[in-house]
C-alpha positions in Angstrom: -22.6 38.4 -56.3 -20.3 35.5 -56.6 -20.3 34.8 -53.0 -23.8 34.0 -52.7 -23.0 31.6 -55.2 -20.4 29.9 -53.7 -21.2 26.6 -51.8 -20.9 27.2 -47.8 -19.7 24.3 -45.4 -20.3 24.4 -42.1 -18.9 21.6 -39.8 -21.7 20.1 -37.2 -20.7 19.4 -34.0 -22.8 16.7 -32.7 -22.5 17.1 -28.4 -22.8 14.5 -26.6 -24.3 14.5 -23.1 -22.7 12.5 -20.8 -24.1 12.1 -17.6 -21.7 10.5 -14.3 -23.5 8.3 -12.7 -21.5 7.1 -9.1 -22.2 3.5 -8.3 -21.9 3.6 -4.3 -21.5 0.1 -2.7 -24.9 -1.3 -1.1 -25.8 -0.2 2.3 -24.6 -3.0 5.0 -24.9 -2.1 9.1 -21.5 -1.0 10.3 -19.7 -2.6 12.9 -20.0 -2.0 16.9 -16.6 -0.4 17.8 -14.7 -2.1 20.6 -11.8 -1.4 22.4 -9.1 -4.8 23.1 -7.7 -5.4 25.9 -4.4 -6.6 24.0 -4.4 -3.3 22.0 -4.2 -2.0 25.5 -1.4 -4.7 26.3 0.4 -3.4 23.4 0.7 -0.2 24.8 1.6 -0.5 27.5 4.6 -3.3 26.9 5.0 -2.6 23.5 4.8 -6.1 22.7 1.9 -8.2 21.2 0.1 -11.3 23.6 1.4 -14.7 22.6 -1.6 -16.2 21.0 -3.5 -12.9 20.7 -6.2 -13.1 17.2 -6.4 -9.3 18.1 -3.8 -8.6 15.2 -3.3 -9.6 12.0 -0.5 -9.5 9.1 -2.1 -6.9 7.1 -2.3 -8.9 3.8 -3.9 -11.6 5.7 -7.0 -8.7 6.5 -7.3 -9.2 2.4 -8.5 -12.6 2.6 -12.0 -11.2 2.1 -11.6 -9.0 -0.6 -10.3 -9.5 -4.5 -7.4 -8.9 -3.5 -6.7 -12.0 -1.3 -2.6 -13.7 -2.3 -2.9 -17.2 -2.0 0.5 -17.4 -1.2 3.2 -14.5 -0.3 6.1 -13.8 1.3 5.4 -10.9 3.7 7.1 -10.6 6.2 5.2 -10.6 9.3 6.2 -7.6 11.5 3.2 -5.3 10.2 -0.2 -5.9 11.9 -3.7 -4.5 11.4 -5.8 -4.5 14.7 -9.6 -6.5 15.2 -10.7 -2.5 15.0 -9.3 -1.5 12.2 -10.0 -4.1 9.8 -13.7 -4.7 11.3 -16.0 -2.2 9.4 -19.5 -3.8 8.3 -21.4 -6.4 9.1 -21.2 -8.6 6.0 -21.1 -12.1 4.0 -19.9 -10.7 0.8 -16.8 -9.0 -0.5 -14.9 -6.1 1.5 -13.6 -4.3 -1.8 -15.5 -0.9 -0.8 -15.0 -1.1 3.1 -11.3 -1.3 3.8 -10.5 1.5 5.9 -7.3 3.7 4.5 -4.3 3.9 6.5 -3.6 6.5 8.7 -2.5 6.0 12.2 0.2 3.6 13.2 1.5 2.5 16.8 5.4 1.2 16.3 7.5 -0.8 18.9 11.1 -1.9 18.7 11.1 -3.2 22.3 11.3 -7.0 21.0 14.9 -5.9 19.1 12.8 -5.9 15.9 10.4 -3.3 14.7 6.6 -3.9 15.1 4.0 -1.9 13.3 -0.1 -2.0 14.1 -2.2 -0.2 12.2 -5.2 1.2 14.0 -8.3 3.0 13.6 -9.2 6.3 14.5 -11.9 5.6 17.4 -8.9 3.2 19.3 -6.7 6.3 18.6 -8.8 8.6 20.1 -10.3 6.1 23.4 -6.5 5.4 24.0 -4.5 8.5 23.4 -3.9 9.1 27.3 -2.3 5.7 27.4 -0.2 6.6 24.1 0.9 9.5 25.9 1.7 8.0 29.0 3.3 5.2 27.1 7.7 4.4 27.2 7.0 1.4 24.2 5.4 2.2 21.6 4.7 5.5 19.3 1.9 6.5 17.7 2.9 8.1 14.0 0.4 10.0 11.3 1.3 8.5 7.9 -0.6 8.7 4.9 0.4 7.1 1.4 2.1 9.1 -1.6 -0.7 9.5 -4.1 0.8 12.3 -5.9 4.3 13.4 -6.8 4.3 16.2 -5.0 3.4 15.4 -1.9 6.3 14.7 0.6 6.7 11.5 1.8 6.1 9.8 4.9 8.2 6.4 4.7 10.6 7.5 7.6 7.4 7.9 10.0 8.5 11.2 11.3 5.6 13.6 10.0 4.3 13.4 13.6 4.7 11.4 16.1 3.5 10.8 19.7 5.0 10.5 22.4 8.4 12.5 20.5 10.5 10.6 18.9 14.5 10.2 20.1 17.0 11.6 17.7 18.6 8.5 16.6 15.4 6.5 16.5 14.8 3.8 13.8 13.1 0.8 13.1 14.7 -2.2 12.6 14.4 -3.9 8.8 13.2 -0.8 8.2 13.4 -1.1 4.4 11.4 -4.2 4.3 8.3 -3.1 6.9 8.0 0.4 5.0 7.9 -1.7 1.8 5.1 -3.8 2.6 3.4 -0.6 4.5 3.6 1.3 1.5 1.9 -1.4 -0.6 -0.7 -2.3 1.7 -1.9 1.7 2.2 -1.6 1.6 -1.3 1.2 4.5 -2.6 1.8 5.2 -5.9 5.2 6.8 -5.9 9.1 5.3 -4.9 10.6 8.1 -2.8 13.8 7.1 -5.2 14.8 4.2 -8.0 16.7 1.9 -5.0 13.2 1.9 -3.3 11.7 1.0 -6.9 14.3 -2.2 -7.7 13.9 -3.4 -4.4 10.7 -3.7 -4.6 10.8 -5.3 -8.3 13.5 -7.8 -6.4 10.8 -9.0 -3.7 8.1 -9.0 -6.4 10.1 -11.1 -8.9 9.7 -8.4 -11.8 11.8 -7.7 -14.4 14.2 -4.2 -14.0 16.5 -2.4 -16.4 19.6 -2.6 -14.5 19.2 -6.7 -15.5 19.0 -6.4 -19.1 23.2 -7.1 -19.1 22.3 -10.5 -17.6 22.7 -13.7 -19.8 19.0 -14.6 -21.6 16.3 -15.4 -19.5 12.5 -15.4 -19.9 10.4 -13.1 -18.5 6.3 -13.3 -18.6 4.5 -10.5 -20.2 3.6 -8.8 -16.8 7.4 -8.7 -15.9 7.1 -11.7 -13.4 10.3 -13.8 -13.9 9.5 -17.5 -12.2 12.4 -18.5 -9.9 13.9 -21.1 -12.3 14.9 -17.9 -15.1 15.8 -15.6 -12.2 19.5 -14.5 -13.2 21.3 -14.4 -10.4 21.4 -10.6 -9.7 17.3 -11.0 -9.6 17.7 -14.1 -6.9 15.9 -12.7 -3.6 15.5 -14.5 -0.8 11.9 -15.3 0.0 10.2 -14.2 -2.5 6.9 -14.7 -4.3 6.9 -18.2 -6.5 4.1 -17.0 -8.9 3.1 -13.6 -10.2 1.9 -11.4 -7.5 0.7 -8.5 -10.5 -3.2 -9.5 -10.3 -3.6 -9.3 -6.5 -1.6 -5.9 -6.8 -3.8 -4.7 -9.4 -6.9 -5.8 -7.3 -5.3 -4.0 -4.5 -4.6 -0.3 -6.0 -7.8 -0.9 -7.5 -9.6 -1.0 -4.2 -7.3 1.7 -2.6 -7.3 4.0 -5.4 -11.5 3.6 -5.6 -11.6 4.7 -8.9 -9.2 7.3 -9.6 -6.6 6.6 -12.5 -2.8 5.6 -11.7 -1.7 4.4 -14.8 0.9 6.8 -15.5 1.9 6.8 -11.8 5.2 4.4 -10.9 3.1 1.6 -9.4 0.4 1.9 -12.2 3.9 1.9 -14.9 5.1 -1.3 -12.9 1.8 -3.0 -12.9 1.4 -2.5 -16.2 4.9 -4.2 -17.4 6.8 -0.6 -18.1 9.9 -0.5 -17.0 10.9 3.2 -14.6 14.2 4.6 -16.0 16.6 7.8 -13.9 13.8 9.9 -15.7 11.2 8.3 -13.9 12.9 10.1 -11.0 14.9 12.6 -12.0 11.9 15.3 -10.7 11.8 13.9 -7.7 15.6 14.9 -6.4 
């Protein structure tokens, strides 16, 4: 027979086991919880102590981690309480210790908006005085990991005590900005959100490319001398801010891919077009 004559090939698979390994950070004691009297102050005034190291701007609470700006423009109207950014009791970096972001206290009592991020034991030692509270809110918010997932810039998922029908924070645009990149979200609720935030950053945006010639660094960071002037921002950052980013989303994201997400496309120099968004209306 012919066929046992003809030469066979088979095509070896060769499998390879792969075995995940999860490398957990070392074990360090965890802080005491406390409860501050000025968190109480807060509160009850919705206003924060003159003087008071209770709360901190939130990207200061970064200065132990890899994360840490040297320099930045915040704006300082977002806080992170002693709680909340105390977790363990150590010397070293804080990279896998940062709590995530969920519960807020707001205040427009001042005329401006005020945010504090808190952590879940202060929420639940002082929800009667929340309750009982006529200055401040407290608001669940979590960041936009995924596409689908509705967003929660306007604070409104849930708050307590209710929230009046025309209520609204003050600058609300530029406190929700740097919220959203501190809790670490990976999607613009539309492409305004998006340019606005490539204006604050200093990054490079398609709606500029009818501007006269003007350099632009390979991570998108224009340096204030080449900013055309429909990139000029007030305030804004004077060197790139891309590496503390990445170090941040890093940290937040502990892990999990966001390279084809819209902060992972910014971060890594690729500009978001209408299409970018287009799923999204």
């Amino acid at each position: 027979d012919n066929r046992l004559d003809e030469e066979q090939e088979r095509e070896v698979v060769h499998e390879i086991e792969r075995e995940r390994e999860v490398e957990r950070p070392p074990q360090v004691p965890a802080a005491p919880h406390s409860i501050d009297e000025d968190v109480r102050y807060f509160i009850q005034t919705g206003c924060i102590p003159d003087g008071s190291c209770v709360f901190t701007a939130v990207f200061d609470t970064l200065s132990t981690t890899s994360a840490a700006f040297s320099s930045q423009p915040w704006s300082r109207d977002v806080f992170a309480s002693r709680d909340f950014t105390t977790t363990v009791l150590t010397a070293d970096q804080m990279d896998s210790y940062i709590r995530p972001v969920n519960w807020i206290l707001s205040s427009t009592v001042s005329g401006a908006s005020v945010l504090v991020i808190v952590s879940p034991f202060e929420v639940n030692a002082l929800l009667p005085d929340i309750r009982a509270s006529k200055r401040v809110h407290l608001h669940i918010y979590t960041p936009r990991i995924i596409k689908m997932m509705k967003s929660c810039d306007d604070l409104r998922l849930y708050a307590m005590p209710s929230l009046p029908a025309r209520w609204i924070l003050h600058d609300s645009d530029t406190i929700i900005r740097q919220l959203n990149v501190f809790a670490g979200q990976l999607y613009f609720p539309h492409q305004r959100a998006y340019v606005k935030l490539c204006r604050f950053l200093g990054i490079h945006t398609t709606d500029l490319e009818d501007q006269d010639a003007f350099e632009i660094q390979s991570d998108g960071f224009i340096i204030p001398e080449h900013r055309p002037p429909a990139a000029d921002y007030p305030s804004t950052f004077q060197r790139s801010p891309i590496p503390m980013l990445k170090a941040l989303f890093t940290i937040r994201c502990k892990g999990m891919g966001y390279l084809p997400t819209h902060i992972g496309k910014l971060l890594g120099a690729r500009r978001l077009t209408n299409e970018d968004f287009e799923e999204m209306t």
